[in-house]
N, C-alpha and C positions, 0 to 999 in steps of 0.2 A: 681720764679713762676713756678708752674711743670703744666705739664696737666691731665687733671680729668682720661685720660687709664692709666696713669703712676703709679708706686708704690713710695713714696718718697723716699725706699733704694734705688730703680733702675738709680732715677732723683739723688741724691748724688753720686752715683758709677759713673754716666756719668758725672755731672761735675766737680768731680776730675779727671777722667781720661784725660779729656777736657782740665785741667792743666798743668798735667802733662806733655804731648803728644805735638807736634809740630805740631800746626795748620799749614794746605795749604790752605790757602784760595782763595791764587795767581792762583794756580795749576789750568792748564786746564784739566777740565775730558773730553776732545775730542783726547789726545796725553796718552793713557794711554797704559802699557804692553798687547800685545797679548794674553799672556798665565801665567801661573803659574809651578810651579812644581807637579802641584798634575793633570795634566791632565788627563784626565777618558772619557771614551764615553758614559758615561749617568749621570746624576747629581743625583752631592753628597749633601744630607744634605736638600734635597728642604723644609723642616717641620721647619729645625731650632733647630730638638731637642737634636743632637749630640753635648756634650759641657753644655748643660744648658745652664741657667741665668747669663749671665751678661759675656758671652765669650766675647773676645779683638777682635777676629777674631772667627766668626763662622766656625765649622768644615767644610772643604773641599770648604771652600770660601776665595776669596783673597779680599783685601781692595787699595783703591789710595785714598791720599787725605786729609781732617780731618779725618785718620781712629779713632780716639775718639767719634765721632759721629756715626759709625755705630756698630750696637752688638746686641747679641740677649737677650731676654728677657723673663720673663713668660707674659703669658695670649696672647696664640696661639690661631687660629682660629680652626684649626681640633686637635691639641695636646697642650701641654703644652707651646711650645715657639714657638714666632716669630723673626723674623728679625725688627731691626727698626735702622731708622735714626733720632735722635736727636740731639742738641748741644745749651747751655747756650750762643753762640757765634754766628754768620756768617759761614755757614762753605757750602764745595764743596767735597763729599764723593761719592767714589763707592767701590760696593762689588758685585764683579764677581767671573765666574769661565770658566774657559776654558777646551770645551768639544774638543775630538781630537778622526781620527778613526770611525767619523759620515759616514754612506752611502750617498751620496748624494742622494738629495732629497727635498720633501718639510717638514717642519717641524712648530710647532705651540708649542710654551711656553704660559701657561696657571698658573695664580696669583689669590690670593686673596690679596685686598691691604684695606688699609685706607689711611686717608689723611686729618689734616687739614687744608690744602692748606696756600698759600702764597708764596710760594716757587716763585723764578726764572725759575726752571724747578725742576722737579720731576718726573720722566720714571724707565718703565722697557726698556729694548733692548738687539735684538740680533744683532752682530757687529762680523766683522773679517769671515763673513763665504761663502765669497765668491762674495757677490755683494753688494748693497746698507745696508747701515746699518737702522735694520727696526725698531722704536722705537713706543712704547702705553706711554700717560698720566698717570698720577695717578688721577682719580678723586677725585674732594674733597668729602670727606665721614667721617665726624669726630667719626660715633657712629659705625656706619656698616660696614658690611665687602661687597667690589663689587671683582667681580670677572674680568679680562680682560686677555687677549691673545694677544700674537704678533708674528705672521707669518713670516718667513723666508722657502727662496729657500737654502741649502746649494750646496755647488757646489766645494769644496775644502777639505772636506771629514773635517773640525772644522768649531766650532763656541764657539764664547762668550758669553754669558747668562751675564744682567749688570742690576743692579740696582742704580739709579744714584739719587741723589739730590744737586741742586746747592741753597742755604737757607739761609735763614735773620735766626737770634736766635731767638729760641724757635720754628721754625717751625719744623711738625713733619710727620714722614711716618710709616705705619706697615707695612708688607710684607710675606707673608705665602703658606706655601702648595705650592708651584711649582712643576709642569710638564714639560717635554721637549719630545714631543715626534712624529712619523712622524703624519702630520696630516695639514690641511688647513685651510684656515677663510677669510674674507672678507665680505664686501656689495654687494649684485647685486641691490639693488636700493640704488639710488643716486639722488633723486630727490627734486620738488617743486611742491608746487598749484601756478598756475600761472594765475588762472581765473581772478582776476583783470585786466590783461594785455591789452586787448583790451580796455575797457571803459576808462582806465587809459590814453591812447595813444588818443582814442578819444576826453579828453578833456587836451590834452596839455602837457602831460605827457611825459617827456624824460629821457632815461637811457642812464649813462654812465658806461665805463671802468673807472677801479680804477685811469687810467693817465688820465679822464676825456674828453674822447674823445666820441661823440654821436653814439650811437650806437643800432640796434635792441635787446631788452633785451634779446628776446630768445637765439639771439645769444652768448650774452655776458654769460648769465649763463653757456650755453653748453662749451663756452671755460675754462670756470672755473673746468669745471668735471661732472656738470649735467646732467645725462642719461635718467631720468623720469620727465616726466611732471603729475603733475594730473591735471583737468579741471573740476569742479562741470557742473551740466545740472540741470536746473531748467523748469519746464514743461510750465509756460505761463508766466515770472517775466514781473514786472511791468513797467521796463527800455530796456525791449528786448535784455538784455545781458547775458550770461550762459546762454540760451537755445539752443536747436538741431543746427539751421544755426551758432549760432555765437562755439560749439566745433567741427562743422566740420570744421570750418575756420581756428582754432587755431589749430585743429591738423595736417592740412597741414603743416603747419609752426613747428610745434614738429617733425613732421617725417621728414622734410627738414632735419631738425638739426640732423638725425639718434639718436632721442633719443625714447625711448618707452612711449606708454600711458595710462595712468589709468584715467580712466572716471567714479565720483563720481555720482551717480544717487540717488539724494534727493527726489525725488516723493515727488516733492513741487513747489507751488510758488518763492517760498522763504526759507530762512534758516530752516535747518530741522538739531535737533540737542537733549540732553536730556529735555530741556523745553520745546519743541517745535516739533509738527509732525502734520504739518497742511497738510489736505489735497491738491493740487489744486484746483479752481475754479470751473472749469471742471467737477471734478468729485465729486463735492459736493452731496451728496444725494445718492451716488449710494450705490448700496447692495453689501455684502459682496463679493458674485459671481462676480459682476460686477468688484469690484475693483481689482480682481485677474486676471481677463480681463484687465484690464487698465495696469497694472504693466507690463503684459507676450505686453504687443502691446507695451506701452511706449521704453521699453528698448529693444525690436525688433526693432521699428525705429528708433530710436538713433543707435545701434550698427549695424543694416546691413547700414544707411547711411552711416556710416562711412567704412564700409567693401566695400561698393561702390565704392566709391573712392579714395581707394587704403591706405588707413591710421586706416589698423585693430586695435580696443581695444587691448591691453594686457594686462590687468587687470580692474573688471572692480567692483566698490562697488554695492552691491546691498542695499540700504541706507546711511545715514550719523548718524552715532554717534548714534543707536538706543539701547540705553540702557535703554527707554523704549518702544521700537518697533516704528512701523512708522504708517502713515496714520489713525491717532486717529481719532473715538476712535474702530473701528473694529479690527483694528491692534497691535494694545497695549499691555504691556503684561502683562494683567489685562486677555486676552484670547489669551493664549499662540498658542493653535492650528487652530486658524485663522492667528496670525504670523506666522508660520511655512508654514500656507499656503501661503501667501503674497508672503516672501521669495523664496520658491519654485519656484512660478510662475517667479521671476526674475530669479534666476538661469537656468530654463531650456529656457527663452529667451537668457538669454549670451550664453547658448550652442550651441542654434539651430543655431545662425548668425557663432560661434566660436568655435570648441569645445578646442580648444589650449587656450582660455582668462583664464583669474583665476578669479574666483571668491572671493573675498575677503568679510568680513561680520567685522563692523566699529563698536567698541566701544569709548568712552569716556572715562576718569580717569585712563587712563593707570597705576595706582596706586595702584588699588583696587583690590586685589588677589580675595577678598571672592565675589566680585559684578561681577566678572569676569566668573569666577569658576559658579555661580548661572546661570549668563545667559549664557552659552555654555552647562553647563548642561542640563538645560532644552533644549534649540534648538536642540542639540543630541538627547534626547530623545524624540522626536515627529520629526524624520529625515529629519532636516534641513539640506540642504547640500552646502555646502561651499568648497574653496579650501583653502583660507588662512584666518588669523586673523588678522586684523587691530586694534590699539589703537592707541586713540590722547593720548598725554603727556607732561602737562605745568607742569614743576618744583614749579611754586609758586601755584599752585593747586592740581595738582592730586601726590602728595607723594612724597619721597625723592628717589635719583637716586636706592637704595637700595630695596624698592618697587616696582618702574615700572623694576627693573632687575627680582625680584621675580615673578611679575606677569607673565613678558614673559616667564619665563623659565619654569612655571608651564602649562603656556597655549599652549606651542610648546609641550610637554610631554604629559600631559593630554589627549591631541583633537591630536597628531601627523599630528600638520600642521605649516607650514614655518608660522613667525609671523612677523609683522612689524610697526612703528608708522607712522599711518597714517597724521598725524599732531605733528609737535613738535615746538616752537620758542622761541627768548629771545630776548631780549630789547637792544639797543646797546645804549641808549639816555633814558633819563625819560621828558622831556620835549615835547610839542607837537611842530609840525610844523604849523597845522590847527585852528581850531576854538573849536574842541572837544577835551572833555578829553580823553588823552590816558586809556587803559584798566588796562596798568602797569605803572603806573609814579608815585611811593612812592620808598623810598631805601628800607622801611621797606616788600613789596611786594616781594625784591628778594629772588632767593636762595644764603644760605650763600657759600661764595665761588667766586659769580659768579657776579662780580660788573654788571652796566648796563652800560658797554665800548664796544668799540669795541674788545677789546682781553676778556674781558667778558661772551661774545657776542659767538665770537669764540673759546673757551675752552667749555661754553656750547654745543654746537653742536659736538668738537671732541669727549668730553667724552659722549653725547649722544652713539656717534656714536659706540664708543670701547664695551657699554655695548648691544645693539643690534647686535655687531659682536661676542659676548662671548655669544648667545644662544647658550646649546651646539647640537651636529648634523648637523651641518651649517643650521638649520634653523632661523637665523636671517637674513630675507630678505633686509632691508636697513631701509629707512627712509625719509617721503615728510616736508619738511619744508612749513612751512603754514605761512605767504603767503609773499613770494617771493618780489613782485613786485606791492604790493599795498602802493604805495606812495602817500602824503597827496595833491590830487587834487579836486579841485573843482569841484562837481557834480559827482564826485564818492564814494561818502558814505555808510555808514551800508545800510540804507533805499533804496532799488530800486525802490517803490514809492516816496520819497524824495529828492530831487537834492541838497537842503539845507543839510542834513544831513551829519554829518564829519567823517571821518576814523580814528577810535582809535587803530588805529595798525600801524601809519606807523613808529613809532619809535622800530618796531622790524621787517622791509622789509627787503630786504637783499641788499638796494639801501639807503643811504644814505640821509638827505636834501640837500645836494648838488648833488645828482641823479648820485652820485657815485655808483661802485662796490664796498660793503664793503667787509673787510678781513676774514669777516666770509664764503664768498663765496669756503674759503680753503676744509674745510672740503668736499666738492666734491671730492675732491682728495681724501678721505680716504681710504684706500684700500677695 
């Protein structure tokens, strides 16, 4: 059986050669040669096209391993060939090249891959170049091409450039267009929603460490890698929890932890989102003036309390997910320049309390290039001002990873502002703990690749993570994982007028039913 990219001469060429050749299957690609004879200080061949179709060994690249499985091929993402790894068998292949004669410095390799997935491991990595050896995923991506990056300091004047797969048969990779050049990357956010936390705790809620020892969760995430907290504020909720006192409370406790905070501002009661942009209570009836008055004081109060007492905003949404505007129906965007005005008014209150906060402005469907594109257009032009772009992005919703890559990379370019997903999560369990249906408990809901396990779980989140760090300009700002720490307890449900009401999320918290730390908590770690 070949796979639908492959040509059947290309799939015959590979498993003759496959025959031919002396499988390593044994072989560990952790103890591989340093170098090569063809060392060079800038890389050779990154396209694949030197050599053509069907090379044993790609030009200016070396191989360990099942080298029968790796070779290049036609149907290249920017030229004619790429690099891939295949084999009719089990097999454990790499195909490096060793750069020598580097400045030291910092340096960033930059791929277009595919992938689809199954592998044991599947990486690009830089290795040998002086400190820890720094490795990226392959995302699973069976149709599209995603692009990632992997960072290295050199500091020994080489480095080794590696492309590695350790693979059941028939799994497959492409690999294309490599750069190696000086340059940097990483997340400066690292965060979570962690607004559940307090009601969750109020009714009986405990967090553990992965060894299952009790713990305060803020804590336990922060030890994980957590730097950002977000907190929704809801302006009069029905349960007295997310509003004003209860994110002064909790940002005590986030700046304890020296982490930073983003404070989500729904000018609502309650959940404010694409279906939904209810005004509050409060301010039922008021006229359009009025409610530009309400937003510039609301988020005045909220952000100088907090500047008060010593736990300034540093980022702060001025709405939630308003991809059709907020505070319906004056604010809609049915009448664009009464949003703009809305908007404003919250902006120049974060400034007036801050002028250092950022301003972020929160889409939905992080998927959606042209819904994207529409609504910042218009905002730009009737001078809405913002500092950065937020997107939620749920894989079994809003597009394939190849989409929300597209969208960001269009909307950091376009609008020339750092971008970031304001919301992302995935399911480590389909099953409920509670009484409600979960939101995602079908196999058929996932994305393919991405079972509903805990390594599932956590392969979602890293390759999240690698494609928000490949915005190129380092403007991929990071990533909040939504929601954290909402675990399935009683009287903490969707409904803040309802104490019956159940939580269809808790099998994608980043706590466990046994109110463990899960292992998806890694990706904090990511560079």
């Amino acid at each position: 059986m070949f796979h639908p990219r492959r040509t059947r001469a290309h799939t015959r060429t590979a498993v003759l050669r496959a025959l031919l050749l002396p499988l390593a299957v044994g072989l560990s690609l952790t103890a591989l040669p340093a170098q090569t004879a063809t060392a060079a200080s800038t890389l050779t061949n990154g396209g694949f096209e030197a050599g053509g179709s069907g090379a044993a060994t790609p030009a200016g690249w070396s191989e360990h391993g099942s080298t029968a499985a790796s070779y290049s091929e036609s149907g290249g993402r920017g030229g004619g060939h790429r690099l891939s790894h295949w084999s009719s068998s089990a097999y454990q292949v790499e195909t490096y090249q060793y750069l020598s004669g580097l400045t030291n410095g910092d340096y960033k390799l930059t791929a277009w891959v595919r992938s689809g997935g199954g592998q044991n491991a599947a990486h690009l990595a830089l290795k040998n170049c002086g400190g820890p050896e720094q490795r990226t995923d392959l995302p699973v991506s069976a149709s599209d091409w995603i692009r990632i990056v992997v960072p290295v300091r050199v500091t020994n004047n080489q480095c080794t450039i590696s492309v590695s797969s350790d693979a059941d048969a028939g799994n497959w990779i492409n690999v294309d267009d490599l750069t190696f050049a000086p340059g940097t990357s990483g997340l400066a956010v690292k965060g979570a929603d962690i607004s559940s936390l307090p009601k969750s705790e109020a009714m009986g809620g405990v967090y553990r460490t992965a060894s299952g020892r009790a713990g305060d969760g803020v804590a336990i995430l922060r030890s994980a890698g957590m730097n950002y907290a977000r907190l929704k504020d809801w302006v009069n909720p029905a349960d007295g929890y997310n509003n004003k006192a209860r994110v002064l409370a909790m940002a005590q406790r986030v700046k304890a932890q020296g982490m930073k905070l983003l404070v989500d501002l729904h000018y609502s009661d309650t959940w404010a989102d694409p279906g939904k942009q209810n005004k509050p209570a409060a301010w039922a009836g008021h006229s359009y003036g009025r409610l530009r008055t309400d937003v510039y004081q609301h988020t005045y109060d909220v952000l100088s309390a907090l500047k008060a007492q010593g736990t300034t905003a540093d980022m702060v949404q001025v709405g939630n997910e308003i991809n059709g505007g907020m505070l319906w129906n004056e604010g809609s965007t049915g009448n664009w320049t009464q949003l703009a005005g809305l908007l404003n008014s919250g902006y120049d209150a974060v400034k007036a309390v801050a002028p250092s906060t950022t301003v972020a402005l929160h889409l939905a469907e992080g998927g959606d290039l042209d819904g994207t594109r529409w609504w910042f257009d218009n905002a730009v032009s009737r001078g809405v001002r913002f500092d950065a772009i937020g997107l939620s992005y749920y894989g079994y919703w809003h597009g394939t990873l190849h989409d929300v890559q597209t969208t960001l990379d269009d909307a950091a370019s376009r609008y020339g502002k750092p971008v970031f997903l304001a919301e992302t999560a995935y399911p480590f369990r389909l099953d409920s703990e509670d009484g409600l249906e979960n939101i995602i408990d079908l196999t058929g809901e996932l994305v393919p690749g991405y079972p509903a396990t805990t390594a599932g779980q956590t392969r979602w989140m890293n390759d999240v993570a690698s494609i928000v760090e490949a915005v190129p300009n380092g403007r991929g700002l990071g990533i909040f994982y939504w929601e954290a720490t909402w675990t399935a307890r009683t009287g903490n449900g969707w409904d803040p007028a309802d104490p019956a009401s159940g939580n269809g999320w808790e099998n994608q918290a980043l706590f466990g039913y046994d109110d463990r730390a899960l292992p998806a908590m890694s990706w904090f770690g990511h560079r």
